[in-house]
C-alpha positions in Angstrom: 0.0 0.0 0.0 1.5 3.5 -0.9 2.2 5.4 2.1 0.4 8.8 1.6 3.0 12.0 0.3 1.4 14.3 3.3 4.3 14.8 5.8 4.5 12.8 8.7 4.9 14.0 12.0 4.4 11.3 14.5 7.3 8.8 14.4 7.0 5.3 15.6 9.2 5.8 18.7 5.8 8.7 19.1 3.3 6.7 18.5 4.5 3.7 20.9 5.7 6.4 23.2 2.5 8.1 23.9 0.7 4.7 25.1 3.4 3.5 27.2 5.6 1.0 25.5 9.1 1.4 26.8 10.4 -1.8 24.5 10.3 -2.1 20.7 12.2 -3.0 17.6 11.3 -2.9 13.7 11.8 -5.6 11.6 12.9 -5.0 7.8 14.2 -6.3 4.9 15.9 -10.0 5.0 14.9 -11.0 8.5 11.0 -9.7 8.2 10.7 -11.5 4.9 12.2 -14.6 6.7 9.8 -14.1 9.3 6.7 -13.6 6.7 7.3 -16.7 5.6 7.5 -18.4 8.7 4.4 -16.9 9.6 2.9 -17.7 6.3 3.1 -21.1 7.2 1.8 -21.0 10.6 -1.5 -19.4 9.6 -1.6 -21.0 6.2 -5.2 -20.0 4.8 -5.4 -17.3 7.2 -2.6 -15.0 5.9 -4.5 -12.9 3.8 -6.8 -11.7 6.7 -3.5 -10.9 8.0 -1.9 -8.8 5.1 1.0 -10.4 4.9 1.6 -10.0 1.5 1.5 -6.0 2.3 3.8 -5.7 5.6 6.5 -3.4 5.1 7.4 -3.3 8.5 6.7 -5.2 11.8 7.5 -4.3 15.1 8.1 -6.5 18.2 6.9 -5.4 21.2 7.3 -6.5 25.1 4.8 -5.5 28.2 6.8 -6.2 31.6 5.3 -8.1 34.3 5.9 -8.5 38.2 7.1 -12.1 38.2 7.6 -12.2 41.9 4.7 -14.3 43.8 2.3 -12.2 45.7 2.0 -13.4 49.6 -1.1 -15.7 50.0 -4.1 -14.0 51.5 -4.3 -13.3 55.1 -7.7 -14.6 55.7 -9.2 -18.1 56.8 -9.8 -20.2 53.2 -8.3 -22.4 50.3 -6.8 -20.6 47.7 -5.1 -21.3 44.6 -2.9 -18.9 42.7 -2.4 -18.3 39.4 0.7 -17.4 37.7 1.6 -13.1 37.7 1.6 -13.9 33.6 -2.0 -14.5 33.4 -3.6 -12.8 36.8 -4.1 -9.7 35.2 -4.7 -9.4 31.2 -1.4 -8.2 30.2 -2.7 -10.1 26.5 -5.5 -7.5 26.1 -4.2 -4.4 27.7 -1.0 -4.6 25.4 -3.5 -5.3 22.4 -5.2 -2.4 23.1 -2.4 0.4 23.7 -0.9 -1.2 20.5 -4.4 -0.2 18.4 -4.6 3.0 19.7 -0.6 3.4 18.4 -1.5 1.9 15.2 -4.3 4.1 15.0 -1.9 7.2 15.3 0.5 6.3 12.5 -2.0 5.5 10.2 -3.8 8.8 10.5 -0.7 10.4 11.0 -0.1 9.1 7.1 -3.5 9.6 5.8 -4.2 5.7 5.9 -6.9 3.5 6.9 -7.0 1.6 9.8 -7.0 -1.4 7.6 -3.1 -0.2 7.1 -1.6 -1.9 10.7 -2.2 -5.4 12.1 -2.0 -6.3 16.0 -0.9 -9.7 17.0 -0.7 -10.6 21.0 -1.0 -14.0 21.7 -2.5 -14.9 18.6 -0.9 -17.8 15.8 1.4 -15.5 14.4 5.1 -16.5 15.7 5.4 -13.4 17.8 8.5 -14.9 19.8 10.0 -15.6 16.7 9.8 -12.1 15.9 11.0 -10.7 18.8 14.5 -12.2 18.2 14.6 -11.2 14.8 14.0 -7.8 15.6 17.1 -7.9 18.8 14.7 -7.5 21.9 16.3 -11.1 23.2 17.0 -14.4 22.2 15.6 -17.9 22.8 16.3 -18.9 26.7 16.4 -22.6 27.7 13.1 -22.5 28.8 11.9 -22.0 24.8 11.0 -18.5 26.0 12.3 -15.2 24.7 15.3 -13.4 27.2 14.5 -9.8 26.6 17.0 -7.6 27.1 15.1 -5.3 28.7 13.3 -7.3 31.1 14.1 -11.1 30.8 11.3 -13.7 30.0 9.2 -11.3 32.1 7.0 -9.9 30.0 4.2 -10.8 27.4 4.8 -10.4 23.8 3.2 -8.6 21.1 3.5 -7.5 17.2 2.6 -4.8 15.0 2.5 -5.0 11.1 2.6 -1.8 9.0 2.2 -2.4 5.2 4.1 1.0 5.2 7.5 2.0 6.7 7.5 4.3 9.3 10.7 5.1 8.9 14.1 6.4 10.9 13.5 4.7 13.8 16.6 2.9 15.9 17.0 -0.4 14.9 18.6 -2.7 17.7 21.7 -4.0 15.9 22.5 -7.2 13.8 20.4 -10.4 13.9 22.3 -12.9 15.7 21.7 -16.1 14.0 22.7 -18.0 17.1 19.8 -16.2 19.2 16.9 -18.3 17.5 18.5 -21.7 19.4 17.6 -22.1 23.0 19.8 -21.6 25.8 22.6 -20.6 22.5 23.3 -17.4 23.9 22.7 -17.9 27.8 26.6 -18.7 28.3 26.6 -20.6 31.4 23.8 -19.5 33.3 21.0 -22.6 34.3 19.3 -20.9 37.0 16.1 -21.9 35.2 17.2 -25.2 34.5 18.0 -25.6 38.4 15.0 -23.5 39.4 11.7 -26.1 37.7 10.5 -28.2 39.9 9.9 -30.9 37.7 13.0 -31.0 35.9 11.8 -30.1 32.1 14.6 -27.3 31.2 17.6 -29.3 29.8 21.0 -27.9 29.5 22.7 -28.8 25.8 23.9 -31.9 25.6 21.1 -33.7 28.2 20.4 -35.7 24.7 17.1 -34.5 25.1 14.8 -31.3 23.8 15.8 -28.2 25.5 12.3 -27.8 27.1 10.4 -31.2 28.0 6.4 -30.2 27.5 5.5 -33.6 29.1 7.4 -32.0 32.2 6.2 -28.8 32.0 3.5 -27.6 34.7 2.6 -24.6 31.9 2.2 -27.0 29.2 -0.6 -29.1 31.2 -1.9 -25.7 32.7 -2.8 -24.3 29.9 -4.6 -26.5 27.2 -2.1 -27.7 25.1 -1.9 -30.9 26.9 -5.2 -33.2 27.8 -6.3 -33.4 31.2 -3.7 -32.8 34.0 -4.6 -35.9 35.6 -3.2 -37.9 32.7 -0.3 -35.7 33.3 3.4 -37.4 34.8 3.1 -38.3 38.4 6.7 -35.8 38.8 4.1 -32.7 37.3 1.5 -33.8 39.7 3.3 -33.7 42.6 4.8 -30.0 41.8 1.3 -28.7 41.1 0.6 -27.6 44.3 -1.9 -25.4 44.3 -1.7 -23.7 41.0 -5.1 -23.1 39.3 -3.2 -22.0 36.1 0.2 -21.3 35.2 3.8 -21.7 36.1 6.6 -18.7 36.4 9.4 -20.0 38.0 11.4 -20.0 35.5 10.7 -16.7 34.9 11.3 -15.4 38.5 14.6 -17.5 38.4 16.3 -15.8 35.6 18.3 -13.0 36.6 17.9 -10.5 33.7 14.1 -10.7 34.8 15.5 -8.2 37.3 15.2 -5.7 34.6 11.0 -5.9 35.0 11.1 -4.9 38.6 13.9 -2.5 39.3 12.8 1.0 40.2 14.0 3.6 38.2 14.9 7.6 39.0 10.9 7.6 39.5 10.8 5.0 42.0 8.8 3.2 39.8 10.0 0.0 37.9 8.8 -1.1 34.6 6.6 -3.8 35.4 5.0 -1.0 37.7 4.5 1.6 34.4 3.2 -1.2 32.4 0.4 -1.7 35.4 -0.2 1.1 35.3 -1.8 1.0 31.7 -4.1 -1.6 32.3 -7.8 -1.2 32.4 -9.7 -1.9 35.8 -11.7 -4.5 34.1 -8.2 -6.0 32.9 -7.0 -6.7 36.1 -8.5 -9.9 36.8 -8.4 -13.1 38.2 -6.0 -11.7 40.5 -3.2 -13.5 41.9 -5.3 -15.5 44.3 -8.5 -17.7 43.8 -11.1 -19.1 46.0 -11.2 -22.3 45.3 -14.5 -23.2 47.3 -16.3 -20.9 45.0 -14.7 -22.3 41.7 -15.4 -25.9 43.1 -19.1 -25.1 43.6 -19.1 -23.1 39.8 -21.1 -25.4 37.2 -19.6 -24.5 33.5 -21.7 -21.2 32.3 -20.7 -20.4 36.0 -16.8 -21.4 35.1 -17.0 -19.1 31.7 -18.8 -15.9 33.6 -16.2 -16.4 36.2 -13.4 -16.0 33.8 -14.5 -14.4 30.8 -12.1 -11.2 29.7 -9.6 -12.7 31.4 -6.2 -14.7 30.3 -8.0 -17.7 31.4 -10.5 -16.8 28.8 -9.4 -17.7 25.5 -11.1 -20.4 23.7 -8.8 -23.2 23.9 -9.2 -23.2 27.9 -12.9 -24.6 28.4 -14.4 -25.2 31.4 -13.6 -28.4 31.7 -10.0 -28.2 31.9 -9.7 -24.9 34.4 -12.0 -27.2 36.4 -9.3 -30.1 36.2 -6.7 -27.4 36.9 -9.3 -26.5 39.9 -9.9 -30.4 41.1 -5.6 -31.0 41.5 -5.0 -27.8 43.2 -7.5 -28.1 45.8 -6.5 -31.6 46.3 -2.7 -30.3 46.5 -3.9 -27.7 49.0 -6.2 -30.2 51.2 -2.4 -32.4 51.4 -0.8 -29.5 52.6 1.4 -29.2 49.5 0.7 -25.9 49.1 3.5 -25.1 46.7 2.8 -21.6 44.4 
C-alpha cells in the first residue's frame, strides 16, 4: 500500500511512546521477509486476513510483568494462585495500547485503519519475531530473554504495510539467538530452578524444554487433562489453578521488569499502570470453594475477559486445573 505523500509527524518511537511502550524493535528487509514466511506457514489460509503479502514493516513489542509471587491472603480459606503472567490481562491491555498506536500512524499518514495489524498471543510466531527484531534471544526455557526485562514480559507484534521510517533499529540479527539456551553462556538458573526438571542444559540428549514436564504445558490446554499428566508434574502442582513462572522469577535479567528507576517506579509498575480496571482480573489468588461449587456457564462468567478466557481453555479443563490444586492444597502441598 503506498504510504500517503502528506508529511509525517508522528514517528514510531511517538506513536508507541504516547501509550506507554518502553520496548520495541522494527523488523525490515531479510529478516522480516524470513519471518513472513514463517508466519505464512503458521497461519496458512489465514494469511491474507493478516496482510501479509502487504507488511512493510513489523515491530516486536514486550509489556513487563511482576514475576515475583504475591504473599497468600491473610484470611481463613483455600486458595489457589495463578501465575503473575496470566492474573491480570497483560494479553489485552498490550492489544489495546498497540491499536490505539496503530491508529496514530495510520492517520498520521492519511491511511486507513486497515493499514496496521495487532498480533498478542494470537498464531502469528510473535516470539520468533522478537529475536529477529534484537529484543532477546531464545532462553532454555523456549522463552524469549528480553534484554530489557528477561522472559518477564508478554509479547506482542505490529504490522505496517508502510514503513514508518528512521527509527533505531537494535543492531545485527544474531543467528545464534533463535537456538535455545545458545546465547545464555553458562547460566542454568532456570534449569535448576523447575521443579519438575523439564529445562535441559545442551547436551542432556534430550529437547531443551520437556512439554511432558512442563506444569505450563498441562496448565494451559495444550496438553489433555492434567490428571493424565506425569506423576513428577503432579506432585509439583501444588496449588496452582493455572500457570507456572518460576522459570521466569529464576532468571536474573528478569531483574530488569522490577527495578525502580529515578521515578521510583520500575517497569513492570508503568506497564500496570496501563491496564484497564476491568483487565485486572483473576488476580493472583483464587477461591477455590467458589470455583469448586461453579457449574460450566458459571466457570466461563467467572473468567470471561480474562487470560484464562481464551477459547482453547474450556471449562472443563480450568476445572481439572481447579480439582488438582485443591486436592494439592487439602495435602498440605501448598507449593505456588
Amino acid at each position: 500500500m503506498a504510504t500517503s505523500k502528506l508529511r509525517h509527524t508522528v514517528s514510531l518511537r511517538d506513536a508507541l511512546g504516547s501509550v506507554g511502550i518502553e520496548s520495541w524493535a522494527p523488523v525490515r528487509g531479510q529478516p522480516l521477509d524470513a519471518w513472513l514466511d514463517g508466519a505464512r506457514a503458521a497461519v496458512g489460509a489465514e494469511a491474507g486476513a493478516w496482510g501479509l503479502d502487504s507488511v512493510e514493516c513489523a515491530v516486536a513489542v514486550a509489556l513487563p510483568y511482576d514475576p515475583r509471587p504475591l504473599s497468600p491472603p491473610a484470611e481463613p480459606g483455600r486458595f489457589g494462585s495463578v501465575a503473575a503472567f496470566a492474573s491480570e490481562h497483560r494479553y489485552a491491555t498490550l492489544s489495546r495500547v498497540l491499536r490505539a498506536a496503530a491508529a496514530r500512524l495510520a492517520a498520521d499518514r492519511g491511511l486507513p485503519r486497515s493499514a496496521t495489524r495487532v498480533a498478542v498471543n494470537s498464531r502469528l510466531p510473535e516470539k520468533p519475531l522478537a529475536v529477529a527484531a534484537g529484543l532477546g534471544f531464545a532462553g532454555r526455557s523456549s522463552l524469549v530473554v528480553t534484554r530489557d526485562y528477561g522472559p518477564a514480559c508478554v509479547l506482542g507484534a505490529l504490522l505496517l504495510s508502510f514503513d514508518p521510517g528512521d527509527d533505531q533499529e537494535r543492531g545485527a540479527l544474531i543467528p545464534e539467538a533463535f537456538t535455545p539456551g545458545a546465547l545464555c553462556g553458562d547460566c542454568r538458573a532456570c534449569v535448576d530452578a523447575c521443579p519438575t526438571g523439564a529445562i535441559a542444559v545442551p547436551g542432556a540428549g534430550r529437547p531443551g524444554l520437556d512439554l511432558q514436564l512442563c506444569i505450563q504445558y498441562w496448565a494451559g490446554g495444550q496438553g489433555v487433562d492434567p490428571e493424565g499428566a506425569p506423576d513428577t508434574v503432579r506432585n509439583a502442582w501444588g496449588s496452582r489453578v493455572y500457570g507456572c513462572d518460576i522459570c521466569v522469577r529464576a532468571c536474573p535479567l528478569s531483574a530488569g521488569a522490577t527495578l525502580p528507576g529515578a521515578d521510583g517506579l520500575s517497569p513492570a509498575d508503568r506497564a500496570r499502570a496501563l491496564s484497564a480496571v476491568d483487565e485486572r482480573r483473576p488476580g493472583a489468588w483464587l477461591d477455590l470453594g467458589h470455583l469448586e461449587r461453579l457449574d460450566d456457564p458459571g466457570i466461563r462468567f467467572f473468567f470471561r475477559g480474562t487470560a484464562l478466557g481464551f477459547s482453547w481453555l474450556g471449562p472443563g479443563h480450568i476445572r481439572a486445573n481447579i480439582g488438582l490444586a485443591a486436592r494439592m492444597f487439602d495435602s498440605g502441598r501448598r507449593r505456588y
